[in-house]
N, C-alpha and C positions, 0 to 999 in steps of 0.2 A: 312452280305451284305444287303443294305437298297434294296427293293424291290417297284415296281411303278404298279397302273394300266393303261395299254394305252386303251383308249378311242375312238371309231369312228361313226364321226356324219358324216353320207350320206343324204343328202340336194338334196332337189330340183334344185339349180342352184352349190352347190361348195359343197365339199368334205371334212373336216376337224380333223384332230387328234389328241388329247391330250392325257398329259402325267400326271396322279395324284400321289400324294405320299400319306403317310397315311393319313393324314392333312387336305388332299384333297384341297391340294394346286397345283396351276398347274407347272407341271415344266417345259413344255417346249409344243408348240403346232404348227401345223401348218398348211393351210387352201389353197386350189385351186381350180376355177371355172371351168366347164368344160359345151361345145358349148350344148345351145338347139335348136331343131330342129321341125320347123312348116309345114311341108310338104303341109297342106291344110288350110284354115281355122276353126279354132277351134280346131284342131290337134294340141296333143306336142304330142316328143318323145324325148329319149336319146339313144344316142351311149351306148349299155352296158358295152362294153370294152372302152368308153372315161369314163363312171362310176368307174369300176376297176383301169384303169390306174392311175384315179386323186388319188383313197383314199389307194393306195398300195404309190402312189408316196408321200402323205400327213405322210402315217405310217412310211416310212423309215427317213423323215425330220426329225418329233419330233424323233426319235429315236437318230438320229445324231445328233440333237440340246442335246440333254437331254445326251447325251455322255453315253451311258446306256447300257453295254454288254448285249447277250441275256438272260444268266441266271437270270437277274434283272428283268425281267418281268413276274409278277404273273401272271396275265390274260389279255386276249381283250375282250374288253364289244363290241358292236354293236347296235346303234341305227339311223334310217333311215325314208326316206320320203314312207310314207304307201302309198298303194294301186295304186303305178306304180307295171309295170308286166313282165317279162322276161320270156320268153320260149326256150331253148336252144338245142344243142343235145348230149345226154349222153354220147356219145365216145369223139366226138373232142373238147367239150365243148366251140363249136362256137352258137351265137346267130341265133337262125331263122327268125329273124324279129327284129328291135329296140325294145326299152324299151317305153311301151306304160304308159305315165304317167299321173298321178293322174288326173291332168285339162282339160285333153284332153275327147273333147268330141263328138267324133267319133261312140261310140255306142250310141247315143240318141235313132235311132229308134228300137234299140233291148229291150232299156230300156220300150219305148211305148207300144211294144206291150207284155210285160211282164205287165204294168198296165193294157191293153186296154182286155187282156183276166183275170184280175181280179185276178193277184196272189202279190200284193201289201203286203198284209194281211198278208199271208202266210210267204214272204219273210220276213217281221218285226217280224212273231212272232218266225222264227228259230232265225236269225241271229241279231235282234235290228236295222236293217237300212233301210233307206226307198228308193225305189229303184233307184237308179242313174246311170249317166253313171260312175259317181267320182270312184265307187268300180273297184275291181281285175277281178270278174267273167266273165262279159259282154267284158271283155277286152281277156281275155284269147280266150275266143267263138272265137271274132273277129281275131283273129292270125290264130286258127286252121281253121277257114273258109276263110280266104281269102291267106293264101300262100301257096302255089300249093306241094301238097300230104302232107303236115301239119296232118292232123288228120288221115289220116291212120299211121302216122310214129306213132303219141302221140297212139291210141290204139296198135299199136305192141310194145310199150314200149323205142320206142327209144328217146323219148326227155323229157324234164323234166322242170319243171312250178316254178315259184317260186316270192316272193316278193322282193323287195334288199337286205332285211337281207340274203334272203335263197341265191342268187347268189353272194354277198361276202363270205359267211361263205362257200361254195362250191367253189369260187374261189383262196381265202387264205388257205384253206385247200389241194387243188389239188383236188380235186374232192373224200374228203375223207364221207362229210356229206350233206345227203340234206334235210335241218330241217327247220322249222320255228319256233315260239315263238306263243302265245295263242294273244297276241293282234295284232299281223301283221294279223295271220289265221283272226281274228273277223272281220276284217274290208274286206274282200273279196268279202264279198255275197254271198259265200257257203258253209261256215263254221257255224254247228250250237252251238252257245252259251250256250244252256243249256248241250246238250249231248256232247259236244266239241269234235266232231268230220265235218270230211267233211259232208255233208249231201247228201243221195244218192238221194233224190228227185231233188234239187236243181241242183246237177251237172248232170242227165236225162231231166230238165227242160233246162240245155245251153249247153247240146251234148258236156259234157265235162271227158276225161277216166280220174278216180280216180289215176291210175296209175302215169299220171305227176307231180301233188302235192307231198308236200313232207312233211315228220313227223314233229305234232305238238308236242312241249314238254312247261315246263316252260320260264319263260321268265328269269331265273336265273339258271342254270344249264352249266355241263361241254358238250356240246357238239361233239368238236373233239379238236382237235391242228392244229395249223398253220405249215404250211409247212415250212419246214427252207431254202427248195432252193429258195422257192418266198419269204417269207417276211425277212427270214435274220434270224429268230429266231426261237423254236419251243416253243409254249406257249398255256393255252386252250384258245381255245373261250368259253366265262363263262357266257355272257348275250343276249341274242336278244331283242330288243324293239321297238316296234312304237314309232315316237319321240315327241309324246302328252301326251302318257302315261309315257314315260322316263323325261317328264316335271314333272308332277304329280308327279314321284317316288321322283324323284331329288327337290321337294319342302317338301321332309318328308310328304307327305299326304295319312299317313296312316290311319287312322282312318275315319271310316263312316262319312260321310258328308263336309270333308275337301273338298274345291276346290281352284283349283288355275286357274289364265289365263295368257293365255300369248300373251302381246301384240305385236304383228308386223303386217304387210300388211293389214292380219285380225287378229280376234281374235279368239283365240281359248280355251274354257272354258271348264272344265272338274271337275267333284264331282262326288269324289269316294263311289260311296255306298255299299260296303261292302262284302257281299256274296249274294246281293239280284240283279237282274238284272231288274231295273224299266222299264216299259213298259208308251215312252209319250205319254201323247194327244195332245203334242204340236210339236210335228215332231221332239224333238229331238234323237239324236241317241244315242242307248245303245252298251255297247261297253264292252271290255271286260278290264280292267283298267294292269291286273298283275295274272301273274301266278309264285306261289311261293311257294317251299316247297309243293308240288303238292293239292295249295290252291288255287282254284280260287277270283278273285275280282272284282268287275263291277264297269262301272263307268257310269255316264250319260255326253253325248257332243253337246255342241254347240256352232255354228262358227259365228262368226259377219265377214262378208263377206269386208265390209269396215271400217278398224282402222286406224293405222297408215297412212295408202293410201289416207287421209283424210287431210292431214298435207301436203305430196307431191303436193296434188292436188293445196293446199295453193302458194307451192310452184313454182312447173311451168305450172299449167295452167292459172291462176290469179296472178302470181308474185305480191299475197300481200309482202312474207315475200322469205329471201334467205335462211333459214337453221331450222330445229325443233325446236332450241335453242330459235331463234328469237319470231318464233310463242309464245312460252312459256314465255317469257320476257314481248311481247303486250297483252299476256292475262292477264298477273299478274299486269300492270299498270290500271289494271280497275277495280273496285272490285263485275261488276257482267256483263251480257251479253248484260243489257238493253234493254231485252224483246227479243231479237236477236236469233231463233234456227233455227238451220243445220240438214237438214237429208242429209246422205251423201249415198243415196238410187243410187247409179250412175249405179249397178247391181241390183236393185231393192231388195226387202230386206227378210231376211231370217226369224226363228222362232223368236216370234210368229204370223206374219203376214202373210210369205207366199207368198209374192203379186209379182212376179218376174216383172210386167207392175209397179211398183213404180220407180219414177225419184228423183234425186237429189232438195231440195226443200230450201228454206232458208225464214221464215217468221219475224213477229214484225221489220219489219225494218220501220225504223222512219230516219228522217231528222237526227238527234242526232246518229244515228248509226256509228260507223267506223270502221275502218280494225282491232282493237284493239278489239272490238265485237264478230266481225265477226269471229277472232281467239279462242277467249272464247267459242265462241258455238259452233267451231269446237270440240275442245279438248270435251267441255260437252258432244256432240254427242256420242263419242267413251263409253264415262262413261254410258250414260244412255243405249245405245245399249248392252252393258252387262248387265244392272241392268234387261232389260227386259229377256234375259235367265236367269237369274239367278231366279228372279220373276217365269218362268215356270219352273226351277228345283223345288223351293220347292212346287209347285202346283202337279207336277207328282211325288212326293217323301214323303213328309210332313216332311223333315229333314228341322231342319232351318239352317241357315249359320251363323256358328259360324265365323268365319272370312275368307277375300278371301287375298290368298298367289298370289302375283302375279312378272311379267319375260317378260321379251322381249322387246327390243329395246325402244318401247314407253312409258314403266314403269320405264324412266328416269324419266318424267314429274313430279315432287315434286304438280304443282297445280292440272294436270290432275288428280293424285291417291288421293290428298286431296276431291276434289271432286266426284272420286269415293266412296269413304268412305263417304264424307256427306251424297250422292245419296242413299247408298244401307243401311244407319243410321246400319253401320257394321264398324269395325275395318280390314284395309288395311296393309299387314303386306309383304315388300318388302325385299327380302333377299338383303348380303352384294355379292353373288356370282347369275347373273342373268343368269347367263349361265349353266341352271337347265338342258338343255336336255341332253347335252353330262352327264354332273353331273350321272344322274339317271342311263346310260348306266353303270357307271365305278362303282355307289356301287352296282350295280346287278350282276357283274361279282366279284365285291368283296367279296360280300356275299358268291357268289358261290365255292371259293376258301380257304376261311376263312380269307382274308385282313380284312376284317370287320366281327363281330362277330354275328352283332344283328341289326333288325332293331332302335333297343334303343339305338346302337352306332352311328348310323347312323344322328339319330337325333340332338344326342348332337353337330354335327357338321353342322348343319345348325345353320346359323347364320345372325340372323336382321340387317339391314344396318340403315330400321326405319320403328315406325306405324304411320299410317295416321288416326287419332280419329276422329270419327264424331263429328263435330260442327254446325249443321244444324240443325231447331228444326224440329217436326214433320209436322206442317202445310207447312212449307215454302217448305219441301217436296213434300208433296204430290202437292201443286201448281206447283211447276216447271215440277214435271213428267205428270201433266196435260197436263201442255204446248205441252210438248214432244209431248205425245199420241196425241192433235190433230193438232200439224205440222208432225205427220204420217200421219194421215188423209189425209193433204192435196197433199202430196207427190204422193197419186193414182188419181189425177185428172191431 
């Protein structure tokens, strides 16, 4: 009897499930949005149980598309949007408060005064991150401090903290495991990276009972089985992932210094460094890449805050162009920008600037410029904004970058990734399968099972769609990333 891994990507906005066969080819998938919620300004949150509903309701579809009895299912992998937070209560396992997610930035001033009494330091050298409201920690505080007898219930043990992996994996289970995985835990703010555990200064620093969290293990292991009255079938759950590093896994980048990014809205760039956990000077975050075969592995991250978002904006706030496509068509009928750069600084810009007062900038424009330009130095922007993390990876690392693997929507761009490749004078290596993150979930759970044997099987199954060679000489390089660097400049005035 041919056997599948089912897959689950829990998303920021929709919910999605696939079905793999050995091949890892998809057999059958299927994908559902479910309502976000802005209560305040600057505040998200999600329904936990519209969370649940969407990816139980996603599991049973591919299940029934793929016409797949239970016995057919080797494993559920599990990869999800990090550092939203769920706090529930252990008996009726109803939510005590929405799902306070990643963007939402409601603890700013719990974050402030965590800098303003000088434990910044501290917090990067447990955990690798620099203090935000974006992490789990400051989010949890905020639940138990603001919903009325919250923290006396969480010190008498009655409620229980988790990231989305750990509230799916405790929801499709019936409340059989309350675990998480080593790269959901890193990304929290109270999880310490070297001694991988919770960290008892850190959760005395945000008046948080250890008791609610719940066991970290690998990010590849049998954790419990699925409940057969809720999902229909009894199978393990084999993998937990953050879905940056489930990007990474799912680009085979295993070996020290591999990175991949993946483009969408922003960008999000990751190099694995191995067993060593780099500490930046350039604010980026260290992170914990993969836990395997009870091996840790690090990665270093950084996010270019506007990517793709940069093509929309083309699109409907300046109606130069009606669709990505078109962008990429007007850029290719010019064969350079004609002195024309974009900083697409609209949120002011991240490492290695820093400058959050930076604005959206567009210089060299001349008489001769046109919206065929103007698209070219869009797309360039996206390219050179990674070349510059990537420039401070190998500064805080001294790995060079043997090639960058890259995924996500905007890495259709045949000129955009050429141009990354001239820019970074590196070899651009785009898989045939870009849909790396669910991917990375289902060989973790595979592994875990024995569907797949090896990470060197693993391999053999990633597959080039195509490279993008550098054809750029070294001067005309370095001139263009000039340009770059001082229309950043001008971008903070």
């Amino acid at each position: 009897m041919e056997k599948f891994i089912l897959a689950l990507d829990q998303g920021t906005t929709s919910s999605r499930a696939v079905i793999f066969n050995q091949k890892v080819q998809k057999v059958a998938s299927a994908q559902r949005e479910f309502p976000q919620i802005y209560p305040n300004a600057g505040w998200v949150e999600h329904n936990p149980e519209d969370i649940f509903a969407s990816q139980l309701s996603v599991l049973k579809e591919a299940v029934l598309k793929a016409n797949l009895s239970p016995e057919q299912i080797q494993a559920v992998g599990i990869t999800n949007q990090r550092e939203t937070i769920i706090i529930w209560d252990k008996k009726t396992g109803k939510p005590i408060y929405n799902a306070i997610v990643w963007q939402c930035r409601r603890t700013a001033k719990i974050v402030d005064e965590l800098i303003l009494t000088g434990k910044s330091n501290l917090i990067q050298e447990k955990t690798g991150l620099i203090p935000d409201p974006y992490f789990s920690g400051t989010k949890i505080k905020w639940i138990l401090d603001n919903v009325p007898g919250a923290r006396k219930r969480a010190e008498n043990g009655e409620l229980l903290a988790g990231t989305v992996d750990t509230w799916l994996t405790w929801k499709l289970s019936g409340g059989k495991a309350h675990v998480t995985d080593y790269t959901n835990a890193s990304r929290t703010m109270i999880f310490n990276i070297h001694t991988l555990e919770w960290d008892k200064e850190l959760l005395q620093m945000l008046n948080i009972p250890e008791c609610i969290l719940p066991q970290v293990k690998d990010s590849s292991c049998i954790y419990t089985t699925t409940s057969k009255e809720i999902c229909g079938f009894e199978a393990p759950i084999a993998s937990l992932i953050g879905d940056q590093q489930a990007a990474l896994f799912g680009q085979a980048c295993f070996e020290k210094g591999e990175t991949k990014c993946t483009y969408g809205t922003g960008c999000f760039l990751l190099m694995n460094t191995g067993n060593v956990p780099f500490k930046s000077k350039h604010k980026l975050l260290t992170t914990i890449a993969l836990g395997l075969n009870g091996k840790i592995e690090y990665a270093l991250e950084g996010s270019v805050f506007i990517g793709g978002a940069v093509i929309k904006w083309l699109r409907d706030e300046l109606g130069l162009i009606s669709s990505a496509s078109e962008c990429d068509k007007l850029a290719e009928s010019v064969p350079d920008s004609n002195g024309v750069t974009l900083v697409p600084a609209f949120t002011g810009l991240g490492a290695p600037y820093w400058n959050s007062y930076a604005r959206g900038t567009i210089t060299g424009l001349t008489r001769g410029a046109n919206k065929a330009h103007i698209c070219r130095a869009a797309l360039e922007a996206i390219a050179f904004q990674v070349k510059d993390e990537i420039e401070c990876m190998k500064e805080d690392t001294g790995i060079p970058l043997a090639n960058l693997k890259v995924d996500g929507g905007a890495s259709v761009s045949n000129i955009m990734m050429q141009f990354q490749a001239d820019i970074l004078n590196t070899s651009v290596y785009r898989p045939q399968n870009t849909e790396t993150t669910v991917t990375g979930a289902a060989f973790l759970a595979g592994l875990a099972t024995g569907f797949w044997t090896s990470k060197d099987e693993i391999k053999q199954q990633w597959q080039i769609d195509r490279i993008f060679t550098p054809a750029m000489d070294k001067e005309t390089i370095f001139t263009r990333y000039a340009e770059w660097k001082s229309a950043v400049e001008c971008s903070y005035k």
